[in-house]
N, C-alpha and C positions, 0 to 999 in steps of 0.2 A: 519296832522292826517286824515283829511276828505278828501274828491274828492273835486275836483273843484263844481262849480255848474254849473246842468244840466237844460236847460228847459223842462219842462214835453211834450210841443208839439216837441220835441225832443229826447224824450225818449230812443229811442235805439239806438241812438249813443255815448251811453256812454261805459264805458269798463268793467261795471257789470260781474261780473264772472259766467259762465254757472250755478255752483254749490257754494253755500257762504253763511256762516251764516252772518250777521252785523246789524250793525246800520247805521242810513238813518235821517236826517232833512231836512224838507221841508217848503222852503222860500218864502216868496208873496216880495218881494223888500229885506229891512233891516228889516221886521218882519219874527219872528220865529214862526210859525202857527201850527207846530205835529214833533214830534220825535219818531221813531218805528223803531221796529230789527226785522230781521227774518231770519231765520235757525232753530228753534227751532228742535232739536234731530239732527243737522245737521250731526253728529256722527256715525249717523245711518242710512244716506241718500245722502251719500258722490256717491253712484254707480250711482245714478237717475240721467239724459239728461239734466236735467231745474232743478232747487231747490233751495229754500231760498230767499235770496235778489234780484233776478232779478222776480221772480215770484209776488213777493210783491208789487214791484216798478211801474209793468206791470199791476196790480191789480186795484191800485192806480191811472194812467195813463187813465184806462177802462172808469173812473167815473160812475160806475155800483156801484147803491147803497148794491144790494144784498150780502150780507156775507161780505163788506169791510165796518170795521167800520168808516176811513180814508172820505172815500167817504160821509158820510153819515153826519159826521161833517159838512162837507164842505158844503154837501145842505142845512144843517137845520143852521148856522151860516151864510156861507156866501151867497150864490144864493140866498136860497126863502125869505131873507129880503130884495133885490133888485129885488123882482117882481112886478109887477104893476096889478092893478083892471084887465088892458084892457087881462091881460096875462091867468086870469083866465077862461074864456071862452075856450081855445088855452088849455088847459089842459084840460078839459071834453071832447073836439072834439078830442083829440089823434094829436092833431097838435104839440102840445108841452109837451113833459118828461123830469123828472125831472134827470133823467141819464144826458139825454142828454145835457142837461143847467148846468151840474155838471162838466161833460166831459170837457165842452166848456169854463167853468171858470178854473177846474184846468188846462190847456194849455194853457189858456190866461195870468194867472195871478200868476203861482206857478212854482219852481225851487226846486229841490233837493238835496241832498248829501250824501255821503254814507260812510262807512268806513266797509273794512273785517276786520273780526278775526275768529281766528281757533276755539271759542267752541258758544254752544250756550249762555252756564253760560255766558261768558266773553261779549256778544251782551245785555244781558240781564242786566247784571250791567252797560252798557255803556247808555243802552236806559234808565234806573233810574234818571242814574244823571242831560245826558241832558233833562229828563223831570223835572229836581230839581231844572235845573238852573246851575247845577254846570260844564257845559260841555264849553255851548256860552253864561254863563252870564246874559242869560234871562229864564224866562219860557215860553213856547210855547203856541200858546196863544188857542189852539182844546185841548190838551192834558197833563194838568203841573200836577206835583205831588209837593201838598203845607203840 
């Protein structure tokens, strides 16, 4: 049902569709850590260069905290509880950002997967379930609906 897994410092080597609404899970080893879709109106944006699930994926990839929620998880969970006293100084001086130490964990340490489908409705009951558990059996551990 899903792709293969992708590693994020691999990112566009995957065979992501120019244009595609889906769904997408994203793995640290055998931990399931966010489940998210994206196309939403894909219906209506089938003409557009770039759209939906590659944009998303790329979003994600960025570790640019701004406007991606994905990212943002990720800093305040997993990065800035592996920072250190000495790291704080290196943050005031503009030595060190937290994009950037976002970037650098999810390539290090995160893999994806994805799956198309034709509507958004249909990305959007799939991103439900695997946030429910009922998809891969766990809940995700950024993003679960209990």
């Amino acid at each position: 049902m899903f792709s293969k897994r992708y590693k994020f410092s691999e990112w566009s080597s995957s065979d992501i569709p120019q244009v595609a609404a889906g769904v997408y899970a994203i793995w640290r080893g055998e931990e399931l850590v966010y489940c998210g879709m994206s196309g939403r109106q894909i219906e209506k944006n089938r003409h557009k260069s770039k759209f939906g699930l590659i944009t998303r994926i790329q979003s994600h990839a960025s570790g640019r905290l701004s406007g991606d929620q994905f990212c943002v998880y990720v800093a305040n969970r997993l990065v800035i509880p592996g920072l250190q006293q000495e790291d704080l100084p290196r943050f005031a001086s503009g030595e060190l950002k937290l994009d950037g130490l976002t970037k650098l964990y999810i390539h290090e340490h995160l893999e994806y997967q994805y799956l198309v489908v034709d509507s958004s409705d249909e990305a959007y009951d799939i991103e439900n379930k695997a946030r429910a558990g009922e998809i891969f059996g766990v809940l995700p551990l950024l993003n679960p609906i209990t």
